[in-house]
KOLLO-487980 format. One line per 5 residues: number of its first residue (from 0); for each residue z, y, x of N, C-alpha, C. Coordinates in Angstrom, 3 decimals. Each point is the difference from the previous one (the first is absolute). Example, Ala and Ser with C-alpha at 12.3 -4.5 7.8 and 13.67 -1.06 7.14 Angstrom:
// residues 2
0> 7.800,-5.690,13.190,0.000,1.190,-0.890,0.000,1.200,0.900 | -0.720,1.050,-0.350,0.060,1.190,0.820,0.730,1.090,-0.770
This chain:
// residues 262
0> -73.300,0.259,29.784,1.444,-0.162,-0.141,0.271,-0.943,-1.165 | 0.235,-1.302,0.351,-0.120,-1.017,-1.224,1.141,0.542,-0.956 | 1.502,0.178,0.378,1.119,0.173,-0.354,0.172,1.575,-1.111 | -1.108,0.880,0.339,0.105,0.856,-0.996,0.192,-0.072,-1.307 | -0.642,-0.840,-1.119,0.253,-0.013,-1.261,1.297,-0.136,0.144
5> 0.764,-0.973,0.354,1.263,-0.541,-0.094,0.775,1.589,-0.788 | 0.061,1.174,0.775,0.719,1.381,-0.098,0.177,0.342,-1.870 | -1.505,-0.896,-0.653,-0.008,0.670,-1.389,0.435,-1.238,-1.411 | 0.671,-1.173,1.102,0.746,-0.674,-1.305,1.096,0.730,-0.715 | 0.252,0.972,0.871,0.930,0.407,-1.275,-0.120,0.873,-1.069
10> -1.283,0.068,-0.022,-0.233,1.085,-1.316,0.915,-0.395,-1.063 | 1.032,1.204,-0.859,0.641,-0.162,-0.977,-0.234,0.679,-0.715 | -0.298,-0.649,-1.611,-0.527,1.173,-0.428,1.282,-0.235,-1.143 | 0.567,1.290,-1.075,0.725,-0.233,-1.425,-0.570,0.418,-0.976 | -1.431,0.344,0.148,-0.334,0.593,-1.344,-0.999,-0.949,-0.815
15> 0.690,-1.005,-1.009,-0.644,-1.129,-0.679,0.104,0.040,-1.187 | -0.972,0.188,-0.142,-0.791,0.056,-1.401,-1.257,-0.499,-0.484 | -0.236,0.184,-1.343,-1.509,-1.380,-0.384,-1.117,1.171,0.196 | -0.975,-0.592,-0.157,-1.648,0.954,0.378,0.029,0.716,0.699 | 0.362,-0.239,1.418,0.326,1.079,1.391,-0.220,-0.332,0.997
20> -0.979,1.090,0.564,-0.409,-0.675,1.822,0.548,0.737,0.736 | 0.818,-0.615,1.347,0.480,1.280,1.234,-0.654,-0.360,0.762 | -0.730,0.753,0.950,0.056,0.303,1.151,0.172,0.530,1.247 | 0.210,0.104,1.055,1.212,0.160,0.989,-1.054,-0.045,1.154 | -0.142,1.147,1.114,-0.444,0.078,0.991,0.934,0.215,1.219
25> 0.101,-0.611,0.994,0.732,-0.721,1.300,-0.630,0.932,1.069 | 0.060,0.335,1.161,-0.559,0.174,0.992,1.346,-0.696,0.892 | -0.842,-0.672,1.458,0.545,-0.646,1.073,0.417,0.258,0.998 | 0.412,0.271,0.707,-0.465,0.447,1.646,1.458,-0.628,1.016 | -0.580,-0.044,1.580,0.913,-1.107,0.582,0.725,1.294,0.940
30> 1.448,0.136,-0.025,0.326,1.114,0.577,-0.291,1.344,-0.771 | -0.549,0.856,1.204,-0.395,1.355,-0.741,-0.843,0.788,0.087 | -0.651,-1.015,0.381,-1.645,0.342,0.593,-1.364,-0.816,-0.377 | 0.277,-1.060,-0.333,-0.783,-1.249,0.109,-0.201,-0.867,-1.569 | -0.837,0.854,-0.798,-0.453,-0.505,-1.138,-0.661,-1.379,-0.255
35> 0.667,-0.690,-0.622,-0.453,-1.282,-0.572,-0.766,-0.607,-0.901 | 0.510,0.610,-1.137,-1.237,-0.134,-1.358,0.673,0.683,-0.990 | -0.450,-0.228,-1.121,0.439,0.175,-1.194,0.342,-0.993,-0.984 | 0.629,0.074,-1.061,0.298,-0.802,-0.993,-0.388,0.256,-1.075 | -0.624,-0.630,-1.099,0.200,0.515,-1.318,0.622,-1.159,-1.134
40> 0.869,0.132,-0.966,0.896,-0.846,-0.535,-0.159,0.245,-1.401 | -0.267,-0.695,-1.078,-0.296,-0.166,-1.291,0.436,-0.377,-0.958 | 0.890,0.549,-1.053,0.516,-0.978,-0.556,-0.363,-0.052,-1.872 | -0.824,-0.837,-0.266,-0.290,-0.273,-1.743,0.813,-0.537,-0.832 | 0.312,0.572,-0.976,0.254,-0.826,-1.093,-0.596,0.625,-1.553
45> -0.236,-1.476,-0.319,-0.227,0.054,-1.738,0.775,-0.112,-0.803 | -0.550,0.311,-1.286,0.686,0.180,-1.045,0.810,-1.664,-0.577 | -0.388,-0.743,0.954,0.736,-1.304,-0.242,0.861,-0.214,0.981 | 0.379,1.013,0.865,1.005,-0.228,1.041,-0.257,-0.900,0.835 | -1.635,-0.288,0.685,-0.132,-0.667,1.322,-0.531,1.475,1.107
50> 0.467,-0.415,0.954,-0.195,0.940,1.028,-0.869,-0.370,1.148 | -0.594,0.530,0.558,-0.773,-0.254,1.126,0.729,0.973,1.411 | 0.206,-0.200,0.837,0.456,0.491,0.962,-0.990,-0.549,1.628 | -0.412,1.571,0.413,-0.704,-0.435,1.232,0.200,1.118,1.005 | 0.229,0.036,1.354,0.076,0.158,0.797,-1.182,-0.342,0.937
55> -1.106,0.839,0.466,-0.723,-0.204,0.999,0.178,1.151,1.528 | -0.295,-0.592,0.637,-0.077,0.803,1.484,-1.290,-0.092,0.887 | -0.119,0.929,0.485,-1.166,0.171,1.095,0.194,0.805,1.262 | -0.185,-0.275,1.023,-0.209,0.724,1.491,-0.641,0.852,0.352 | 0.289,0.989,0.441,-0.485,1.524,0.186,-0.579,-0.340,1.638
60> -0.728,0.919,0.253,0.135,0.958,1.369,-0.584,-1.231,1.271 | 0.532,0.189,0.903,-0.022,-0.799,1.118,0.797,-1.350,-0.585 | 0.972,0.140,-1.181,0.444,-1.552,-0.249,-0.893,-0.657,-0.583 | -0.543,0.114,-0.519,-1.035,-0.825,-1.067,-0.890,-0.114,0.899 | -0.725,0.190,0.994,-0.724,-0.338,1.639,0.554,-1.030,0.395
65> 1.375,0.024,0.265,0.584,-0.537,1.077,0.310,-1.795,-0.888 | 0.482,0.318,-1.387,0.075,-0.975,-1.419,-1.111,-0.503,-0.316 | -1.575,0.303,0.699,-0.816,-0.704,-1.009,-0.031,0.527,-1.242 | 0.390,0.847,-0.108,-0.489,0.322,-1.436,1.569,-0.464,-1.478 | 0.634,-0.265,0.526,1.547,-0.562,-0.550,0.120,0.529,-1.568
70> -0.336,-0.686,-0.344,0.953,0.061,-1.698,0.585,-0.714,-0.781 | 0.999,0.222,-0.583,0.994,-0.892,-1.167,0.069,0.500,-1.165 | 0.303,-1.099,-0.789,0.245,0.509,-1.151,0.976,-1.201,-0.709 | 0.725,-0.039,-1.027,1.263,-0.593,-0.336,-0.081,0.583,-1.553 | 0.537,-1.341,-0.964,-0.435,0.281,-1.305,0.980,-0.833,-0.466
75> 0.877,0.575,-0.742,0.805,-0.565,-1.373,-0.520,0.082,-1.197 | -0.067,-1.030,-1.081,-0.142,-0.208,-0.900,0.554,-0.623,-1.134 | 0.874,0.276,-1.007,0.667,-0.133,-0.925,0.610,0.248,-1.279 | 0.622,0.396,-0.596,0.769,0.411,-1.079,1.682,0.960,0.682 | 0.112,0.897,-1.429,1.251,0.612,0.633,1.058,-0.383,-1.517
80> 0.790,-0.698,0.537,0.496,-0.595,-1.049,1.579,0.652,0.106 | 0.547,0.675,-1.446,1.013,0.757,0.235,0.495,0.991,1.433 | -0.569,0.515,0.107,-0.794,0.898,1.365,0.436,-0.424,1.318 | -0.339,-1.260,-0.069,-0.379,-0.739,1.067,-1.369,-0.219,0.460 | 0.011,0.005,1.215,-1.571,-0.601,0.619,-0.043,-1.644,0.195
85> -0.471,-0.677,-0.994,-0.364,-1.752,0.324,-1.250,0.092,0.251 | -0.056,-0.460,1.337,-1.585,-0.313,0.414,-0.168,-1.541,-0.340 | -1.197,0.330,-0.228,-1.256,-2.074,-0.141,-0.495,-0.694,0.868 | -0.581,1.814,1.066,-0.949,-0.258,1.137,0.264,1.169,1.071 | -0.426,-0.460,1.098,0.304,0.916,1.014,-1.168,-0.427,1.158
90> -0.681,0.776,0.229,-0.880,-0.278,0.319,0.059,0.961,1.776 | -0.496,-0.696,1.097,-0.030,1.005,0.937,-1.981,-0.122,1.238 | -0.193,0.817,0.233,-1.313,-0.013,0.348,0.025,1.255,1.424 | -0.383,-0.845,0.890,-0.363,0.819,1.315,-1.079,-0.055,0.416 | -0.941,0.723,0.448,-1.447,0.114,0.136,-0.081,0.405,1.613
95> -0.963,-0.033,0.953,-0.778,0.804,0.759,-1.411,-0.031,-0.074 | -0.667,0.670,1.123,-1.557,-0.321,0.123,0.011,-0.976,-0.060 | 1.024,-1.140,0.327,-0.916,-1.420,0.788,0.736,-1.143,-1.105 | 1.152,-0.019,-1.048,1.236,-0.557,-0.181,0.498,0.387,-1.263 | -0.142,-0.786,-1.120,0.943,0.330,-1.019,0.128,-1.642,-0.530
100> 1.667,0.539,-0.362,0.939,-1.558,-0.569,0.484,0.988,-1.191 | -0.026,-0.983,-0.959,0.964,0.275,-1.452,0.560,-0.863,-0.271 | 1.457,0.296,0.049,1.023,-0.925,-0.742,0.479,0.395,-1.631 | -0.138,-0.927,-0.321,0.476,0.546,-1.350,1.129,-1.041,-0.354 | 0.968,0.071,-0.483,1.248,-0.527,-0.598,-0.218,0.127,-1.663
105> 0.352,-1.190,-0.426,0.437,-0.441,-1.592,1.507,-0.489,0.060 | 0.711,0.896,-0.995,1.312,-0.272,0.173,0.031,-0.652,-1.493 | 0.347,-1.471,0.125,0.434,-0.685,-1.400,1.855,0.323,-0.118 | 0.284,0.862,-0.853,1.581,0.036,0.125,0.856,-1.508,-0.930 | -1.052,-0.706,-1.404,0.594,-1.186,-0.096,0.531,-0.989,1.280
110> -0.974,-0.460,0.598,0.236,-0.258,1.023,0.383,-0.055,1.447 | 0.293,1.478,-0.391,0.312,0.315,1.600,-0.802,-0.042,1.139 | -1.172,0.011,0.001,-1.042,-0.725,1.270,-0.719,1.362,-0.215 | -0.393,0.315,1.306,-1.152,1.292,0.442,-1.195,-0.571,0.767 | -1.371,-0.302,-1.385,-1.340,-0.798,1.053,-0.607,1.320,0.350
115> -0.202,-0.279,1.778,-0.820,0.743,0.563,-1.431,-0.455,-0.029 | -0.803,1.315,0.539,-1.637,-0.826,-0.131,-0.272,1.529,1.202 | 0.045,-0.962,1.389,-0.411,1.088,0.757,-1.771,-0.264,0.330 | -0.644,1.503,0.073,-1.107,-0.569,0.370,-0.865,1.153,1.050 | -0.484,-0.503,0.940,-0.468,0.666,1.488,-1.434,-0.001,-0.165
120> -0.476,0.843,0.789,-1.607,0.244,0.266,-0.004,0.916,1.229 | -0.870,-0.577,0.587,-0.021,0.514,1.574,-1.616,0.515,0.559 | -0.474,0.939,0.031,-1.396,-0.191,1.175,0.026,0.436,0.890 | -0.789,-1.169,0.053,-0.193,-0.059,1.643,-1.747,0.185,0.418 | -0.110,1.140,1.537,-1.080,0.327,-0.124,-0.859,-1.048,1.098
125> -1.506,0.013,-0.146,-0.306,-0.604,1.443,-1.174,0.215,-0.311 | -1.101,-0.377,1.488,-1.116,0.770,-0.169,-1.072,-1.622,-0.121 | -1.328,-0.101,-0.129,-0.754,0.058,-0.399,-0.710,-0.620,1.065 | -1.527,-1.132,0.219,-0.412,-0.184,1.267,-0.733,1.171,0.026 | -0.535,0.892,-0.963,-0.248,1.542,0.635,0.817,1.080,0.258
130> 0.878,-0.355,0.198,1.125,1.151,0.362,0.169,0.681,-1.226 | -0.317,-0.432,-1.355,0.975,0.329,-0.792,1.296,0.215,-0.758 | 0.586,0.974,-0.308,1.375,0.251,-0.630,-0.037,-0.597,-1.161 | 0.874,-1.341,-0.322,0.304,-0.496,-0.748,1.272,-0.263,-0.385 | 0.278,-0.683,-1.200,1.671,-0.234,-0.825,-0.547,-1.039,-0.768
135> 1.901,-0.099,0.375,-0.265,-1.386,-0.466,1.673,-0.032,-1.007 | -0.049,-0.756,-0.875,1.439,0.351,-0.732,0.606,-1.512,0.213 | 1.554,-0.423,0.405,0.425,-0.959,-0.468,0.854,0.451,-1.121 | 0.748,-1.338,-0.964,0.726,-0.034,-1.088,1.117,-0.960,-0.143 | 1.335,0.396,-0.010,0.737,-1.059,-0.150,0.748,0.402,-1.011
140> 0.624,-1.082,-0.654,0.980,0.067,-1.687,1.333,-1.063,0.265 | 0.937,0.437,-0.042,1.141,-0.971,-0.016,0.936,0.112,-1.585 | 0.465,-0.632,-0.387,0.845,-0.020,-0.876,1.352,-0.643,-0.294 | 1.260,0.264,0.091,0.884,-0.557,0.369,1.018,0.598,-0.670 | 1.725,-0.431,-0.286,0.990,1.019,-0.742,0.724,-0.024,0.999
145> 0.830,1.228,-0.194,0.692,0.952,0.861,1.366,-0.693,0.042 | 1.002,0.115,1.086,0.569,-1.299,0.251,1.672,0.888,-0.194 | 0.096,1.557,-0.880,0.784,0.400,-0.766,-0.513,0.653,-1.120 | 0.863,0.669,-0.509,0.383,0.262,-1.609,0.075,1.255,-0.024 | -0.620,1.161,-0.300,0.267,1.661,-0.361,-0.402,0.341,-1.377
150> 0.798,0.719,-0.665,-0.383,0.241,-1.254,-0.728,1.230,0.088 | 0.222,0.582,1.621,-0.843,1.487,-0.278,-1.071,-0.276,1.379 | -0.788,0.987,0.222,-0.553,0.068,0.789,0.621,1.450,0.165 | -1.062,0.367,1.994,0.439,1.196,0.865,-0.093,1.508,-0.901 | -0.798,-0.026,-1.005,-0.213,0.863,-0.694,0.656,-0.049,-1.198
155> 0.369,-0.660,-0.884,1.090,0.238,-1.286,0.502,-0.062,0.646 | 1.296,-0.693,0.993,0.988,-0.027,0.538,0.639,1.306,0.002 | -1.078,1.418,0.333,0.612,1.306,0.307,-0.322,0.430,-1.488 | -0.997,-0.363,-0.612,0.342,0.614,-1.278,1.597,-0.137,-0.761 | 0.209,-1.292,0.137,1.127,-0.463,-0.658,1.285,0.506,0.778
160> -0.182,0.670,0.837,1.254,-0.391,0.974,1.172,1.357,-0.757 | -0.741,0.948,-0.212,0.519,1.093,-1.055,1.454,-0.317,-0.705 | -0.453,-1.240,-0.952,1.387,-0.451,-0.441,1.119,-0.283,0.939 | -0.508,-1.285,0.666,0.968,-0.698,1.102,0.297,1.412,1.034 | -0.396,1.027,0.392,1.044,0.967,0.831,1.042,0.417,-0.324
165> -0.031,0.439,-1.324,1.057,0.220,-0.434,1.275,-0.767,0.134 | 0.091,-0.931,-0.345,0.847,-0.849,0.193,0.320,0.049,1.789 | -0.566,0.027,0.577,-0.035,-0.601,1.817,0.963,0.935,0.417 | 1.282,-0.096,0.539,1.048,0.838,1.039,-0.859,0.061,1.234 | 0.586,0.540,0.391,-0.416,0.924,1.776,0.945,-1.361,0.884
170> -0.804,0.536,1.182,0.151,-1.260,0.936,0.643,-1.245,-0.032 | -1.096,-0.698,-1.147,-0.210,-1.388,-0.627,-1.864,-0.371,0.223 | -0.041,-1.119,0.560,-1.060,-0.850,0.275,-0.464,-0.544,-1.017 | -0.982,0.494,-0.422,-0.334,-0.649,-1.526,-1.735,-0.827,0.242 | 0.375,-1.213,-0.431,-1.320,-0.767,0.469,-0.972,-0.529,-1.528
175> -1.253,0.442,0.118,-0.759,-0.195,-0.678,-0.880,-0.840,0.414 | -1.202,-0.320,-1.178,-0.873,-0.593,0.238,-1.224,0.447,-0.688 | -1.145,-0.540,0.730,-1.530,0.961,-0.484,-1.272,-0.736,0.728 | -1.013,-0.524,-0.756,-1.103,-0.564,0.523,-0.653,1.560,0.864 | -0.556,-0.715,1.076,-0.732,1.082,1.568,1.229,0.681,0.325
180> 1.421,-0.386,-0.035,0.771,0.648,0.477,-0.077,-0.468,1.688 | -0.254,-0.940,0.500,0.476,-0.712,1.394,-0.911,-1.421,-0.667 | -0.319,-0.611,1.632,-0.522,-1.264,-0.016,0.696,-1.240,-0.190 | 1.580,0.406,-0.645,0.905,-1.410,0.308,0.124,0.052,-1.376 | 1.175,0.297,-0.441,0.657,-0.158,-1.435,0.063,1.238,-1.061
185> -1.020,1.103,0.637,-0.274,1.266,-0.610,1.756,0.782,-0.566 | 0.815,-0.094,1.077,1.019,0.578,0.102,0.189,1.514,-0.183 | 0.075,1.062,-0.175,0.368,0.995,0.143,1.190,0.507,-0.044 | 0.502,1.044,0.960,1.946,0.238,-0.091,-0.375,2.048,-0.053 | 1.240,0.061,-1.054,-0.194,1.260,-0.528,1.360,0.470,0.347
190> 0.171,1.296,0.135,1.600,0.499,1.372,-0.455,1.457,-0.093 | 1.494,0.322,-0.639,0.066,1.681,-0.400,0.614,0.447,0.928 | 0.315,0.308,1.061,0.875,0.721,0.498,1.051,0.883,-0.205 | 1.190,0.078,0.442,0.885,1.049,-0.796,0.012,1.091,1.017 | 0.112,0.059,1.177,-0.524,1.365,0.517,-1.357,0.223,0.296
195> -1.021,1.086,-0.365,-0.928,0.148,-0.737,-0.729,0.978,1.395 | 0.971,-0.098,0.819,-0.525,1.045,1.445,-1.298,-0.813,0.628 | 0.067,-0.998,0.349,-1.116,-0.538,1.268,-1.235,0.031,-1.417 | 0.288,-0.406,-1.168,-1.391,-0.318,-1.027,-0.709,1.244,-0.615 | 0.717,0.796,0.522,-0.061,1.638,-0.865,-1.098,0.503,1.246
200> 0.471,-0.373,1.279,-0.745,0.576,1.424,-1.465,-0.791,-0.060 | -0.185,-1.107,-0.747,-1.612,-0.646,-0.552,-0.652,0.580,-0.897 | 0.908,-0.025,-0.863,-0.491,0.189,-1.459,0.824,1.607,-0.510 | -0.742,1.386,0.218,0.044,1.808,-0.031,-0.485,-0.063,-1.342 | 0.430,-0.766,-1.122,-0.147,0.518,-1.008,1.481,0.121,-1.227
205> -0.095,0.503,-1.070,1.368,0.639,-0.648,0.132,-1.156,-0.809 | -0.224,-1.058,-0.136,0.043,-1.293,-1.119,1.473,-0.449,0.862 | 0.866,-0.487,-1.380,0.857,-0.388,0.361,0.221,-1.948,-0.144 | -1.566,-0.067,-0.089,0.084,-1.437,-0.035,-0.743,-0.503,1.120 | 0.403,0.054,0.938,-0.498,-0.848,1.288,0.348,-1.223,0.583
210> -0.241,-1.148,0.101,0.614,-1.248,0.668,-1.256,-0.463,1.377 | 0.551,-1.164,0.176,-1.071,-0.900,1.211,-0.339,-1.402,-0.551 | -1.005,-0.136,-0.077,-0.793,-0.900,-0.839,-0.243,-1.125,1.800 | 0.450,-1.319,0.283,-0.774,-0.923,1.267,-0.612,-1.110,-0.705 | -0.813,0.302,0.387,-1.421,-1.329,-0.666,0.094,-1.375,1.076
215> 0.763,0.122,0.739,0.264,-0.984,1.187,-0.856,-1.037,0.716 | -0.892,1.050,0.095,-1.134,-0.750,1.008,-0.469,0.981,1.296 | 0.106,-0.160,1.344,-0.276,0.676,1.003,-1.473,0.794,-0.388 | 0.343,1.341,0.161,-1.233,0.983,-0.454,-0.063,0.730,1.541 | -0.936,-1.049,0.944,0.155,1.325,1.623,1.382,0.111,0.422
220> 0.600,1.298,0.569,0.867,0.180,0.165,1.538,-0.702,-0.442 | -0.235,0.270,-1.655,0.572,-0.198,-0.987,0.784,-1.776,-0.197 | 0.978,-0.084,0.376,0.635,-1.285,0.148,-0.141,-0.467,-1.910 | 0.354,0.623,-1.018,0.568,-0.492,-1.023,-1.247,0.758,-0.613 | -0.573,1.405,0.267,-0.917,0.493,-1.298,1.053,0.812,-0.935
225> 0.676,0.820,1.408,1.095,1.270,-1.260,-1.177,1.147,-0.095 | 0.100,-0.243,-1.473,-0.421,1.071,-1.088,0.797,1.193,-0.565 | -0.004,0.849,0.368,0.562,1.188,-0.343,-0.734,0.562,-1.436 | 1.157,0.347,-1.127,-1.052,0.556,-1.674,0.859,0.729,-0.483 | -0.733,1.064,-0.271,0.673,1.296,-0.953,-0.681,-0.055,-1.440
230> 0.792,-0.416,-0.446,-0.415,0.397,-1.917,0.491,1.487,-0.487 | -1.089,0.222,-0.485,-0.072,1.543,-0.664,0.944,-0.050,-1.554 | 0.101,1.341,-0.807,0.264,-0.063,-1.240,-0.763,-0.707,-1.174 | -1.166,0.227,0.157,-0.722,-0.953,-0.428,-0.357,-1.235,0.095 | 0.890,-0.548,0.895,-0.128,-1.650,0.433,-1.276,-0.610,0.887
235> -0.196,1.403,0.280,-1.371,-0.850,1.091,0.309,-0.091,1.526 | -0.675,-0.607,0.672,0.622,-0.138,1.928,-0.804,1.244,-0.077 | 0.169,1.458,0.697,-0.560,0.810,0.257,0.083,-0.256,2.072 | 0.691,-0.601,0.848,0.097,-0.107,1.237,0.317,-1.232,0.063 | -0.448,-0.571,1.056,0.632,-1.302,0.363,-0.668,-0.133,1.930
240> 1.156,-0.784,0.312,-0.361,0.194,1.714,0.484,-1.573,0.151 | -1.019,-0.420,1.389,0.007,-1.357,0.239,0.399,-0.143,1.393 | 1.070,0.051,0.357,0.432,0.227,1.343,-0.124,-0.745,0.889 | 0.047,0.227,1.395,-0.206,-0.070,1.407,-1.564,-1.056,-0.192 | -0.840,0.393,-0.531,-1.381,-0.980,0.097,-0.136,0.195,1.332
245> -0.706,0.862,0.835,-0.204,-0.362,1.338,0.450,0.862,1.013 | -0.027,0.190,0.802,1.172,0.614,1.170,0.055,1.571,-0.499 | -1.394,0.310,-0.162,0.086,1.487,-0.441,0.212,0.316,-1.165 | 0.704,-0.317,-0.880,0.116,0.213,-1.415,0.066,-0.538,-1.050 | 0.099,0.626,-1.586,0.430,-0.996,-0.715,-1.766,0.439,-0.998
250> 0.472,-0.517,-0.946,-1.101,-0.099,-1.141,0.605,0.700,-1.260 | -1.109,0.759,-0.251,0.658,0.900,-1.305,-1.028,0.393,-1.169 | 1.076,-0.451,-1.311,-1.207,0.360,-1.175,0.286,0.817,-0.573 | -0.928,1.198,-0.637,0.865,0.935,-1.008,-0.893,0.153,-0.540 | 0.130,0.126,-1.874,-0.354,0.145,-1.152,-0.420,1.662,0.395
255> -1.818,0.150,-0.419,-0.466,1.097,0.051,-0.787,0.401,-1.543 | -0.292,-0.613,-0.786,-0.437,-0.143,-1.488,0.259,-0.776,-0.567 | 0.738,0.079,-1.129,0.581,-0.635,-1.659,-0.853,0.716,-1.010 | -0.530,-1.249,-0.683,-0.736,0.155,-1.398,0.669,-0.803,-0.758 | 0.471,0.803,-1.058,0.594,-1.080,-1.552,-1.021,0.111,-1.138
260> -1.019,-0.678,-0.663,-0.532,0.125,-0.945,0.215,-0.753,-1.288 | -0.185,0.084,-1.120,0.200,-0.844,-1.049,-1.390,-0.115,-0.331
């Protein structure tokens, strides 16, 4: 299920502070039967106020069969400057048995320019004039800048977003922006609803901060990529649902272990 990670950009976390690691355990599943993987989500900081933030995923069960073996992982890296998240780097990496590409992003904010440096590795198997099982690896490297401008990436974006809700009225279209948000202009549109009935029937939990997060890129089913997110008292996504992915159902994440350490 390529589209699974997508469910855990919104980790939000509010508890920021210096010499402190969180971590945050996810479980997946498609519908209400049909387990996907797991998540686990990380977030560092030092006593100099740079943070590391990572998010990895892996495929369970008959999915990770059916995936090759499917994993992601997604990495912010930066400073939290007046408790803000400014990322430097954002890095994203998808793997299988046969297939891993890493993109990594450098965001120069003097300049405004985001250089990418994507880079692929592929094997490929074949046999041998004795009928041996062999591999073989190709390698390709491109390097090029990104042809818009985000000051955040998919991951601060929800850290930060804390402040900016507040401010946001109910049924108002509020458009953001975020590197790995979408393949065009990394758009994102954020939309509170003021009757709270159809989002309440997704999202069965008592947080009174729920909105719909569309990453606006066709996910399956999913015309736009509506994201359904419940923030807890503590400011973390404890639920989030990724609706109509494929005929039978939607996609759903819920927070099953929180660790705060100093």
């Amino acid at each position: 299920m390529k589209k699974f990670i997508i469910i855990l950009y919104i980790l939000t976390l509010n508890l920021i502070a210096s010499n402190m690691q969180i971590n945050g355990i996810y479980d997946i599943e498609y519908g209400s039967f049909l387990p996907l993987g797991t998540a686990d989500a990380k977030l560092i900081i030092d006593e100099k106020n740079n943070y590391e933030l990572s998010i990895s995923a892996q495929t369970t069960g008959l999915v990770k069969v059916l995936s090759n073996n499917r994993s992601e992982e997604y990495k912010s890296l930066g400073k939290i400057i007046n408790g803000q998240f400014i990322p430097e780097k954002f890095i994203k990496i998808k793997k299988d048995n046969v297939k891993e590409r890493i993109r990594e992003y450098t965001i120069d904010k003097n300049d405004k320019k985001i250089y990418v440096n994507d880079y692929t590795e592929i094997k490929s198997k074949f046999y041998d004039s004795k009928l041996n099982v062999k591999y073989k690896t190709l390698k390709a490297q491109n390097n090029y800048i990104l042809d818009y401008f985000a000051k955040d990436d998919i991951l601060s974006l929800f850290f930060n977003l804390k402040e900016k809700f507040s401010k946001f009225k109910q049924n108002i279209d509020y458009k953001l922006k975020a590197l790995g948000a979408n393949k065009t202009k990394g758009i994102i549109n954020i939309f509170i609803p003021k009757d709270k009935k159809e989002i309440n029937k997704y999202l069965n939990t008592k947080s009174n901060m729920k909105f719909i997060a569309y990453i606006n890129q066709k996910v399956f089913q999913s015309e736009r990529g509506e994201l359904l997110i419940s923030i807890n008292k503590k400011g973390f996504c404890d639920y989030a649902v990724l609706k109509d992915v494929l005929l039978l159902g939607d996609i759903k994440g819920e927070l099953v272990s929180l660790k705060v350490t100093n």
